[in-house]
Backbone as CSV, one residue per row, in Angstrom:
resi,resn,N_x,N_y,N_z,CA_x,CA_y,CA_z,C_x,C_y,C_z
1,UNK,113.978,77.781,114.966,112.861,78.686,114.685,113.390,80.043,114.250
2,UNK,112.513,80.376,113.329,112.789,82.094,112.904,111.928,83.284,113.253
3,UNK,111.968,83.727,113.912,110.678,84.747,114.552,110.579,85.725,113.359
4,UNK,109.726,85.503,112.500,109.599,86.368,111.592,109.113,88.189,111.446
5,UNK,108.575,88.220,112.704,107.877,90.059,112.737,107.992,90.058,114.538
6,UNK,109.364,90.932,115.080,109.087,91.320,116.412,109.968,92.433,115.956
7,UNK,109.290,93.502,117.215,109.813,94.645,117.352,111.182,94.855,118.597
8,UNK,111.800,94.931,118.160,113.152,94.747,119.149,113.601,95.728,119.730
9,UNK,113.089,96.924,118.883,113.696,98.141,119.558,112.711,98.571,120.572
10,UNK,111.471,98.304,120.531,110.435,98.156,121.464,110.524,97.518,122.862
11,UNK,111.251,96.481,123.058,111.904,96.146,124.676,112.155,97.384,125.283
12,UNK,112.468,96.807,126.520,113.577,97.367,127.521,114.967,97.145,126.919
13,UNK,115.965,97.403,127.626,117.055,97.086,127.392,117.889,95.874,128.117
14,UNK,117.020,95.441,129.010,117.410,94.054,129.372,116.723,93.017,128.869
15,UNK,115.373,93.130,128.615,114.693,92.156,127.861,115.583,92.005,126.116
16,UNK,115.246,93.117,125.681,115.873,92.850,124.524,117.619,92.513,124.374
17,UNK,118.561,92.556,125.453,119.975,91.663,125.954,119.476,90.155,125.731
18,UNK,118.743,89.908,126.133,118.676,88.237,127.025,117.838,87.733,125.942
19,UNK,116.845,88.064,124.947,116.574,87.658,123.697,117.781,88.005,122.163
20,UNK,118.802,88.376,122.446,119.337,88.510,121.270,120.889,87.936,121.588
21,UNK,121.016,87.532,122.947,121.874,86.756,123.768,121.272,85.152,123.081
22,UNK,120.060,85.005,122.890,119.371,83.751,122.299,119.899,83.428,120.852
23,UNK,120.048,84.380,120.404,119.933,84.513,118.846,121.747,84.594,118.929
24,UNK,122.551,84.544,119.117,124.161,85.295,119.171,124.159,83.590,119.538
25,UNK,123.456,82.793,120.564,124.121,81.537,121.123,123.422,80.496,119.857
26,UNK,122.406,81.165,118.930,121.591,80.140,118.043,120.630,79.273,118.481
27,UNK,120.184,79.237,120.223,118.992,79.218,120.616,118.095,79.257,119.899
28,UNK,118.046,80.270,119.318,117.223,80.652,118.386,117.985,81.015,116.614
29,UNK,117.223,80.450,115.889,117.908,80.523,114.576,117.999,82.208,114.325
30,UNK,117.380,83.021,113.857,116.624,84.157,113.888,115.844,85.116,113.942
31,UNK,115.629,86.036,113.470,114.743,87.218,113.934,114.594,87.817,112.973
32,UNK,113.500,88.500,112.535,113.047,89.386,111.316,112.617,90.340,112.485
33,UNK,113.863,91.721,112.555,113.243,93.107,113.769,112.471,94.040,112.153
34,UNK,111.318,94.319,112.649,110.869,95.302,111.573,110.886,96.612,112.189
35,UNK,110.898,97.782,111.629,110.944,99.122,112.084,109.647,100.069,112.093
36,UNK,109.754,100.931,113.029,108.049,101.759,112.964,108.563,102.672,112.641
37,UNK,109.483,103.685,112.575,110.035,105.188,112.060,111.249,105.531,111.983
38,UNK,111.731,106.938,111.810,113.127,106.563,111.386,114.042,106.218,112.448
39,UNK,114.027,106.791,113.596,114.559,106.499,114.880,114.779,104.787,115.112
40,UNK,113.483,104.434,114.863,113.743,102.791,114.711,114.695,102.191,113.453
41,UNK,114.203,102.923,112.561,115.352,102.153,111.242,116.717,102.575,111.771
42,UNK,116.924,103.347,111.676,118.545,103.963,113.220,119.020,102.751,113.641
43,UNK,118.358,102.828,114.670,118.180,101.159,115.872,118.509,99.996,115.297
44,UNK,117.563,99.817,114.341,117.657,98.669,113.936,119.168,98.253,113.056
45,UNK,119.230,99.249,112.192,120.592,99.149,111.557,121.853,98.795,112.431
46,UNK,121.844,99.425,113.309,123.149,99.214,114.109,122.804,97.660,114.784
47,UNK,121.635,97.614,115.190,121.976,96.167,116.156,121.978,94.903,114.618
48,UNK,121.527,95.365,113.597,121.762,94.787,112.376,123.659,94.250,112.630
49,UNK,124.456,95.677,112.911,125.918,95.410,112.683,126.477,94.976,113.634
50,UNK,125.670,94.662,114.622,126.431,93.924,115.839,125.636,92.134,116.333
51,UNK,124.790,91.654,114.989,123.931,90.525,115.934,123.699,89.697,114.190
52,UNK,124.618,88.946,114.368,124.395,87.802,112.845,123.486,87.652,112.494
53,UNK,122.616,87.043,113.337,121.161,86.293,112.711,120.305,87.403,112.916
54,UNK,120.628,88.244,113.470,119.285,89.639,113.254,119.413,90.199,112.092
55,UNK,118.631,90.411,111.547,117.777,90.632,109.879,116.903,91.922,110.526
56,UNK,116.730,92.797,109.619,115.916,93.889,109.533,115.424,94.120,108.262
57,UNK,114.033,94.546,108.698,113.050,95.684,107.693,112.808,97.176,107.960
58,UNK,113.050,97.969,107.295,112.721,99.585,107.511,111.714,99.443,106.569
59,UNK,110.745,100.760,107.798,109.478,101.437,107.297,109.143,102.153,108.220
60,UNK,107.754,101.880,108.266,107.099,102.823,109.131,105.644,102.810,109.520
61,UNK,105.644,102.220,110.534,103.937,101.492,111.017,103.021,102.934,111.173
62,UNK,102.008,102.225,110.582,100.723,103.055,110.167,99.896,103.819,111.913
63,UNK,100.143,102.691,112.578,99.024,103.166,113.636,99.847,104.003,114.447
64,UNK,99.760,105.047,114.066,100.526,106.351,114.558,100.038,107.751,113.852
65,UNK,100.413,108.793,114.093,100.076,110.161,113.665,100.733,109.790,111.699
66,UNK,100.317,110.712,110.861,100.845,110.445,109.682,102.766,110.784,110.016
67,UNK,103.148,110.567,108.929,104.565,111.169,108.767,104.835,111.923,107.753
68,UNK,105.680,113.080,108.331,105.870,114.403,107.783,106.291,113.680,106.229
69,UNK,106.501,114.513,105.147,107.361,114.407,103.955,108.958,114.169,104.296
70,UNK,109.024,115.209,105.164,110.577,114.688,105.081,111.175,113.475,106.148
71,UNK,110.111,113.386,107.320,110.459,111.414,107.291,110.369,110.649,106.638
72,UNK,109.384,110.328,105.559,109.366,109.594,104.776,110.411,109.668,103.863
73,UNK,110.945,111.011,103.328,112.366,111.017,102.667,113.072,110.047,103.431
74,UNK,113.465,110.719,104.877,114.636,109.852,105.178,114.330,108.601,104.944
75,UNK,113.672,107.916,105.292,113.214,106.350,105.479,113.575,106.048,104.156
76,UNK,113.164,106.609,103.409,113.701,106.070,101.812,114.886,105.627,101.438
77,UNK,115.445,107.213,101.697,116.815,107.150,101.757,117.423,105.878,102.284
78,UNK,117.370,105.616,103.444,117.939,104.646,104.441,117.672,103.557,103.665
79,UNK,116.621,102.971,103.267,116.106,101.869,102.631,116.917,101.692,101.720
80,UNK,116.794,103.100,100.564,118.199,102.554,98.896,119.379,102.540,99.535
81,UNK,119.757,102.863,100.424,121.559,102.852,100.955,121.613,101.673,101.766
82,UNK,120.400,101.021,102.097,120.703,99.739,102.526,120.345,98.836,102.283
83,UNK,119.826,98.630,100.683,118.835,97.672,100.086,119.772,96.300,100.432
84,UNK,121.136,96.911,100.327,121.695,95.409,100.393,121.546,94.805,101.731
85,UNK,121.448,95.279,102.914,121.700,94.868,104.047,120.471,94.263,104.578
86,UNK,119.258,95.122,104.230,117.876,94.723,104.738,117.354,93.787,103.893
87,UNK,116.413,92.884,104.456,115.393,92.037,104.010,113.941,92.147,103.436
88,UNK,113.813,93.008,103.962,112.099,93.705,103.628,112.180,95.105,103.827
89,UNK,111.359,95.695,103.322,110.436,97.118,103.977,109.085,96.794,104.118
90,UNK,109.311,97.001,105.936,108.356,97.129,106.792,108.631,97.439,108.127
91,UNK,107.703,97.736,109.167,106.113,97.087,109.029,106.031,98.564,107.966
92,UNK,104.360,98.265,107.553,103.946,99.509,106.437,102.906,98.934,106.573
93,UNK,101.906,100.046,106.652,100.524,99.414,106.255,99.317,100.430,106.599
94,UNK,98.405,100.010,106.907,97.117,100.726,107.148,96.884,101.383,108.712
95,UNK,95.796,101.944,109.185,95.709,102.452,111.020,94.530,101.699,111.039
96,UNK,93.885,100.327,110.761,92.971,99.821,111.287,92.676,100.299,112.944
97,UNK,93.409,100.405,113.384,92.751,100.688,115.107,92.685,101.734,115.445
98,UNK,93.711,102.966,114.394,93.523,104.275,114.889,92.165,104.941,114.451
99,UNK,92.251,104.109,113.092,90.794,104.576,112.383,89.369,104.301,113.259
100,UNK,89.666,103.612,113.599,88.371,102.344,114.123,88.229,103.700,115.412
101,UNK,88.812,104.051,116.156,89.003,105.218,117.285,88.797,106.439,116.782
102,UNK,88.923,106.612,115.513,89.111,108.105,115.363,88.362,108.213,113.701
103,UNK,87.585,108.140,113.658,87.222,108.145,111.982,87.233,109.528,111.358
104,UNK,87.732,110.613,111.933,88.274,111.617,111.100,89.610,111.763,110.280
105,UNK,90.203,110.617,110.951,91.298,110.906,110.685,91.659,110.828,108.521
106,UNK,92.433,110.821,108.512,92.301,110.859,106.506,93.015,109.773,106.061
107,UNK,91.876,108.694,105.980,92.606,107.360,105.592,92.991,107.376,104.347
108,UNK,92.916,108.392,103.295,93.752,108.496,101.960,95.181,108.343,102.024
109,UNK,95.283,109.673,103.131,96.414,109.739,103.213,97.850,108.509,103.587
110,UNK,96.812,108.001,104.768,97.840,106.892,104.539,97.945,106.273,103.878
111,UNK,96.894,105.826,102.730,97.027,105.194,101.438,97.786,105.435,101.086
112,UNK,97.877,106.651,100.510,98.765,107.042,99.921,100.243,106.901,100.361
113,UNK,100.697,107.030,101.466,101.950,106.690,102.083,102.527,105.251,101.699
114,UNK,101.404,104.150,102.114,101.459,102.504,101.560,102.012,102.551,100.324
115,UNK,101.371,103.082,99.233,101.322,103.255,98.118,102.532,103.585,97.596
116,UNK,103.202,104.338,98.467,104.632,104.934,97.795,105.668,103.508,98.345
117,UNK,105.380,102.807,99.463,106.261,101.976,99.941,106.108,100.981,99.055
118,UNK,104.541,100.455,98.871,104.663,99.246,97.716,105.554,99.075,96.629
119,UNK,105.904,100.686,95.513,106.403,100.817,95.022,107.707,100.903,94.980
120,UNK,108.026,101.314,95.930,109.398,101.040,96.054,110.057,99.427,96.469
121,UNK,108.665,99.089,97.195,109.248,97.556,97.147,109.060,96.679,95.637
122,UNK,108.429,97.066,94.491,108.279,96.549,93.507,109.512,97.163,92.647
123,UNK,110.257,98.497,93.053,111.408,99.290,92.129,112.537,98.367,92.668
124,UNK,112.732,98.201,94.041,114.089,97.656,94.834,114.204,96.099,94.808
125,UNK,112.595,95.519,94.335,112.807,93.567,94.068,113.424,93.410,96.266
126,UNK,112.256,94.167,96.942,112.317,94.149,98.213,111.011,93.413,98.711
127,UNK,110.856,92.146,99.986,109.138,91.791,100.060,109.030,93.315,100.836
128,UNK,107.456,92.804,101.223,107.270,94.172,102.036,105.806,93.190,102.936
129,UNK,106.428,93.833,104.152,106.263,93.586,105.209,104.760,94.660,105.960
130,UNK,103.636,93.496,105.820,102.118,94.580,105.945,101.867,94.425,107.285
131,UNK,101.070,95.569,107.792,99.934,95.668,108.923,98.992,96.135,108.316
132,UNK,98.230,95.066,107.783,96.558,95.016,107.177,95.639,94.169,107.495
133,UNK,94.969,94.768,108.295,94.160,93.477,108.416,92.662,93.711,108.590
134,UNK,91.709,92.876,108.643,89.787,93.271,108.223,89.954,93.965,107.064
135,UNK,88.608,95.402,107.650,88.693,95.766,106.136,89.838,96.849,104.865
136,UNK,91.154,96.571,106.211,91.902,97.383,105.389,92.543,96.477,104.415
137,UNK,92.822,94.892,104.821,93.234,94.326,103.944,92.588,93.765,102.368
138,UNK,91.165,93.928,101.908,91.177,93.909,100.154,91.688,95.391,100.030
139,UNK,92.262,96.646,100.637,92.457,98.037,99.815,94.291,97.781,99.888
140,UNK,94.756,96.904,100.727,96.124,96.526,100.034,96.278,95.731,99.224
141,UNK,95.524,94.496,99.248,95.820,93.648,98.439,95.432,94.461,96.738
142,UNK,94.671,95.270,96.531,94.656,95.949,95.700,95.650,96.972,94.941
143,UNK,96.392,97.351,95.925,97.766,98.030,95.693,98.301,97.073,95.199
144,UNK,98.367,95.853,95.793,99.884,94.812,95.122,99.380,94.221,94.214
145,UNK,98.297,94.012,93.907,97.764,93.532,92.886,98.014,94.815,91.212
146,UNK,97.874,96.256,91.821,98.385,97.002,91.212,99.143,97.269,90.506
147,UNK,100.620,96.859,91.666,102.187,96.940,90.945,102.680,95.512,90.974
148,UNK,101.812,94.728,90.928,102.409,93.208,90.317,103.524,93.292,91.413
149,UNK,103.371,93.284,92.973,104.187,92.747,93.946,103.608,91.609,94.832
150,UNK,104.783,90.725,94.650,104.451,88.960,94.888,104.749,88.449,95.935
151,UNK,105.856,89.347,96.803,106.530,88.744,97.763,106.502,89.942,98.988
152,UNK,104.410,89.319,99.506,104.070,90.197,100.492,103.853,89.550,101.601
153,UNK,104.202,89.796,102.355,103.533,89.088,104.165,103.118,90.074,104.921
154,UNK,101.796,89.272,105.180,100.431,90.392,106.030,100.812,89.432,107.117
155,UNK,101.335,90.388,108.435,102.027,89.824,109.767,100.592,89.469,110.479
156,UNK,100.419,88.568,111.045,99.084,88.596,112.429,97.641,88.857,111.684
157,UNK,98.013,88.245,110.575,96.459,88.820,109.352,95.225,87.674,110.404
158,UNK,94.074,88.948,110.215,92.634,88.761,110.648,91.757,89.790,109.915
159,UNK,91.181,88.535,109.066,90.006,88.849,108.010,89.242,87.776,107.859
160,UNK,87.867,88.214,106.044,87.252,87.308,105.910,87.534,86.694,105.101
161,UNK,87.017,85.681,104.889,87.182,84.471,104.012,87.372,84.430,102.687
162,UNK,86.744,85.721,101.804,86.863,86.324,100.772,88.594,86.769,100.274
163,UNK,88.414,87.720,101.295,89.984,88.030,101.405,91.155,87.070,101.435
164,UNK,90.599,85.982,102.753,91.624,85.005,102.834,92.024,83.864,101.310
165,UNK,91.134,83.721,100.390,91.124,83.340,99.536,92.013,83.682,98.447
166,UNK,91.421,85.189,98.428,92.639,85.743,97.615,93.545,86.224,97.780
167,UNK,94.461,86.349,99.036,95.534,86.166,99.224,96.245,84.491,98.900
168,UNK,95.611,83.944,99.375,96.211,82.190,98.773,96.413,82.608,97.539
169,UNK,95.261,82.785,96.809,95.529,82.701,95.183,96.626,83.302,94.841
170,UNK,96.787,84.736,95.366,98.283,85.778,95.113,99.837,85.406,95.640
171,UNK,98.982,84.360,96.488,100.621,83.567,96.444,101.524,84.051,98.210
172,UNK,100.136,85.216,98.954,100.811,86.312,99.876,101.654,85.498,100.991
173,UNK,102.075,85.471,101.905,102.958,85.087,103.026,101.805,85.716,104.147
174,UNK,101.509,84.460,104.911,100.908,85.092,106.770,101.990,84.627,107.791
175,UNK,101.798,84.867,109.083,102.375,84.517,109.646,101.794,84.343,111.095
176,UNK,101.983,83.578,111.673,100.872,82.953,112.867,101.846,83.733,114.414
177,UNK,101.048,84.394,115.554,101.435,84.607,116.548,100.564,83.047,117.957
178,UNK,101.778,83.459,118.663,101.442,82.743,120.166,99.860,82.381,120.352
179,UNK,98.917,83.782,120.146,97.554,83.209,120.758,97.016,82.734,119.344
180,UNK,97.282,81.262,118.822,97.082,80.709,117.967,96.948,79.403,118.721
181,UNK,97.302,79.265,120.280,97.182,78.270,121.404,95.660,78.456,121.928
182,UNK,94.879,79.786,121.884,93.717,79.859,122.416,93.067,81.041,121.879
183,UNK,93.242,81.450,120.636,92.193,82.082,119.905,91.782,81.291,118.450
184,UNK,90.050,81.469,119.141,89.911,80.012,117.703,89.718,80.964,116.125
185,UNK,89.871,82.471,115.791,89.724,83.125,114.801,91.173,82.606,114.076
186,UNK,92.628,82.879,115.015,93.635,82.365,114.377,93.555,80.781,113.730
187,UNK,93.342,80.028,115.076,93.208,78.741,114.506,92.472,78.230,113.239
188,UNK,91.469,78.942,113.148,90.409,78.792,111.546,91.464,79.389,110.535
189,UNK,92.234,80.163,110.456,93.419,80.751,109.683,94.157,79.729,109.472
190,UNK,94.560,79.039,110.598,95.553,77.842,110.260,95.008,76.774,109.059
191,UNK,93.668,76.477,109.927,93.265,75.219,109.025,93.620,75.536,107.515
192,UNK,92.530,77.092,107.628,92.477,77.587,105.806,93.616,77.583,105.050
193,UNK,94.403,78.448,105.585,95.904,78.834,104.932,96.585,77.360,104.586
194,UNK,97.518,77.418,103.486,98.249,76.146,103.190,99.707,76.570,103.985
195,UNK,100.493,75.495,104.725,101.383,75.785,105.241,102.561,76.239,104.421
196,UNK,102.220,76.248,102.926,104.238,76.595,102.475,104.020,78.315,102.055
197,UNK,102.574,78.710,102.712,102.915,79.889,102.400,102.577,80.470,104.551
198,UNK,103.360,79.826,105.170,103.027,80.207,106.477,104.551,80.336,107.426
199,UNK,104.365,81.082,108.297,105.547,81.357,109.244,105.302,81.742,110.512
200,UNK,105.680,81.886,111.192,105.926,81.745,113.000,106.155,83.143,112.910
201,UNK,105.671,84.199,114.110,106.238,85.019,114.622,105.681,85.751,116.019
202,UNK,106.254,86.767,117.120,105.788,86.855,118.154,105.175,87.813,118.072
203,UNK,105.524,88.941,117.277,104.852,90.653,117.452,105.808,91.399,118.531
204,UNK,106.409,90.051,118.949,107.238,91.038,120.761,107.557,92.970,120.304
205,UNK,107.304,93.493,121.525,107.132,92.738,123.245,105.716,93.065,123.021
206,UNK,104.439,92.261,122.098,103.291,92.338,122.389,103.023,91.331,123.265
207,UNK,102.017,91.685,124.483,101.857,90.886,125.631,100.407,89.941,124.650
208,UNK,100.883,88.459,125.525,99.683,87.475,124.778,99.018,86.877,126.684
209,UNK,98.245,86.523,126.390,97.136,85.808,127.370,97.251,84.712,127.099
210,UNK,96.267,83.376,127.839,96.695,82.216,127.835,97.643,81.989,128.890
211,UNK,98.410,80.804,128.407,99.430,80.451,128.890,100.552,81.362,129.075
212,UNK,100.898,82.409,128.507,101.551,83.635,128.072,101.571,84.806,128.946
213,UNK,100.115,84.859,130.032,99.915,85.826,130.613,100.373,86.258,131.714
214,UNK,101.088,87.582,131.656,102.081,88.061,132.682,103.679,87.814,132.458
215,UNK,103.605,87.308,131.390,105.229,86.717,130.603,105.874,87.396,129.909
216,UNK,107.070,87.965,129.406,107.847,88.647,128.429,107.711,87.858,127.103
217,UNK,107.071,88.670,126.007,107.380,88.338,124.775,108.627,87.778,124.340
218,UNK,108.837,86.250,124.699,110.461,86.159,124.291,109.929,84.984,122.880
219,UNK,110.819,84.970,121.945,110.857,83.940,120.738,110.151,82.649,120.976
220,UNK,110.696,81.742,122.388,110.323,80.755,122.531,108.809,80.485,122.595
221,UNK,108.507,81.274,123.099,106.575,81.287,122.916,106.428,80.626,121.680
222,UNK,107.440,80.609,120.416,106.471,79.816,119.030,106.590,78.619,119.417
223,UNK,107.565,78.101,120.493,107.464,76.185,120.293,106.012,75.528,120.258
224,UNK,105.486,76.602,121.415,103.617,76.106,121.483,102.779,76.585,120.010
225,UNK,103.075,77.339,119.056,103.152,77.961,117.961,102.400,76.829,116.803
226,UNK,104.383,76.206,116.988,104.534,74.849,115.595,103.963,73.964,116.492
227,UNK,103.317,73.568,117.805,102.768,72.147,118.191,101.108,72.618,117.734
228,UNK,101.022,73.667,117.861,99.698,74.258,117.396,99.163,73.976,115.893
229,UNK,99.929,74.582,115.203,99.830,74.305,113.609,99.960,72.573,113.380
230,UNK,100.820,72.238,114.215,100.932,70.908,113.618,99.731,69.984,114.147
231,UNK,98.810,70.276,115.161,97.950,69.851,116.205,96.656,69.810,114.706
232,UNK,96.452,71.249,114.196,95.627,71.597,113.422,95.922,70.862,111.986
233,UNK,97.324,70.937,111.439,97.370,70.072,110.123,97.618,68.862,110.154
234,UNK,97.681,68.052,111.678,97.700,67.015,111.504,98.843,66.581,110.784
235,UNK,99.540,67.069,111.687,101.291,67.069,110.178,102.476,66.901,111.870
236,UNK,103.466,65.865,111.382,104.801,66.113,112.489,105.070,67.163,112.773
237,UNK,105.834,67.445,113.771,105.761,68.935,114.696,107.160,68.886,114.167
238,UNK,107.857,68.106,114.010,109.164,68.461,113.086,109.419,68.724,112.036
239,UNK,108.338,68.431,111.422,107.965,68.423,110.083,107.717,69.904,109.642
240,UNK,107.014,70.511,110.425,105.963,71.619,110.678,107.077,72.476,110.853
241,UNK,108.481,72.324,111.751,109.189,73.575,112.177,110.317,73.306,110.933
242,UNK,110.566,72.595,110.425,111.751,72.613,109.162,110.687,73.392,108.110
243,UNK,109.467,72.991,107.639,109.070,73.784,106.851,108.717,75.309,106.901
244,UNK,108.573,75.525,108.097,108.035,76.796,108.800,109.415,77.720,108.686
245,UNK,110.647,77.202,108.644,111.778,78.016,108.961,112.422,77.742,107.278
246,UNK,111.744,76.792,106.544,112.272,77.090,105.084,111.632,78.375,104.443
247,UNK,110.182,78.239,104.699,109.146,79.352,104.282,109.925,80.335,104.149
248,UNK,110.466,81.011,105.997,110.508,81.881,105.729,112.418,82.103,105.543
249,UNK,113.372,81.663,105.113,114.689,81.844,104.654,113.947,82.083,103.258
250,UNK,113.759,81.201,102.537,112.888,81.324,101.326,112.297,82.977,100.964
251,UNK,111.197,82.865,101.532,110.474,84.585,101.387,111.295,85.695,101.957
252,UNK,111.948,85.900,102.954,113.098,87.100,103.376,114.620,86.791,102.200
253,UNK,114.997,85.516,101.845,116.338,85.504,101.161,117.431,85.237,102.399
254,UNK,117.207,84.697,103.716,118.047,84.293,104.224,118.617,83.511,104.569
């Protein structure tokens, strides 16, 4: 399995030992760690130079205060000096929840922030790695539809049917979390979505319910994941995790 979107620098420091102790023994195939700011792209880089199968994305997650001009410089920066090393730029995306809490806040602006990352993922031939989802996701898919960028994955996407449509058509990358065992909004995602544009991932250390509850976000949570998807497509569960882990070597380049 490849955990495609967890936050690693987000652990503790023993949780995140004993999950990347997984990944060092091949327990686990890999990890896509994405970054929320520059402190995290920092982080991430270095455990980049000390952990094989850990893969990173730099960016900078939306549901937070904006970011100054000159973080976003750096982040840039970091990104062209390490186009070779990283896989994506992300997470990036919209404040669906900050907004939803706070409707003063100036959702241009973060547009506008997205907007500069898209582009650079369409200048660098980088995917880029979204947090969009309801109604922020047709005002991205509109950006990439914009700069003719093809190789997008909306992490934990929840929308409507409209939307979900035309992302299929655009070709986008989703990726399914844990409560895909007992939330039936994900599961209707499964059915819809075609699997060769689908992938596994945890969100860690986001806490899940279910079977999950009171548990550490560790990787293994997807085994119930691919028996899930495969439960729903009616497809081998082996079947389901070789394709699920081609998807995504395929869409990251690893």
């Amino acid at each position: 399995m490849i955990d495609a979107h967890i936050h690693l620098d987000w652990y503790s420091e023993s949780d995140r030992r004993k999950i990347l102790a997984d990944i060092d023994k091949k327990e686990l195939t890999g990890a896509i760690s994405v970054a929320s700011n520059l402190a995290s792209c920092h982080q991430l880089l270095q455990l980049n130079e000390e952990h094989d199968n850990l893969y990173v994305a730099l960016g900078w997650h939306p549901e937070q205060a904006l970011l100054s001009e000159v973080e976003f410089q750096a982040i840039e920066n970091l990104i062209r000096k390490n186009k070779e090393k990283i896989v994506a730029i992300g997470e990036v995306g919209l404040p669906y929840y900050r907004w939803l809490d706070n409707k003063s806040i100036c959702l241009r602006s973060y547009i506008s922030v997205l907007e500069r990352f898209i582009q650079l993922s369409k200048e660098l031939d980088l995917p880029v790695v979204l947090h969009a989802i309801y109604t922020d996701a047709p005002i991205v898919c509109d950006l990439l539809e914009a700069y003719d960028v093809k190789k997008a994955h909306f992490h934990w996407f929840k929308g409507d049917n409209y939307t979900i449509s035309r992302m299929i058509k655009n070709g986008y990358m989703i990726s399914i979390t844990p409560d895909c065992v007992y939330e039936k909004e994900i599961q209707d995602l499964i059915k819809t979505y075609p699997i060769d544009k689908m992938m596994i991932e945890t969100d860690g250390p986001w806490n899940f319910d279910g079977p999950f509850k009171n548990k550490m976000t560790h990787p293994d949570m997807m085994l119930h994941s691919i028996s899930k998807i495969a439960e729903i497509k009616n497809l081998d569960v082996v079947e389901i995790d070789k394709t699920l882990v081609r998807n995504t070597r395929a869409f990251f380049g690893i």
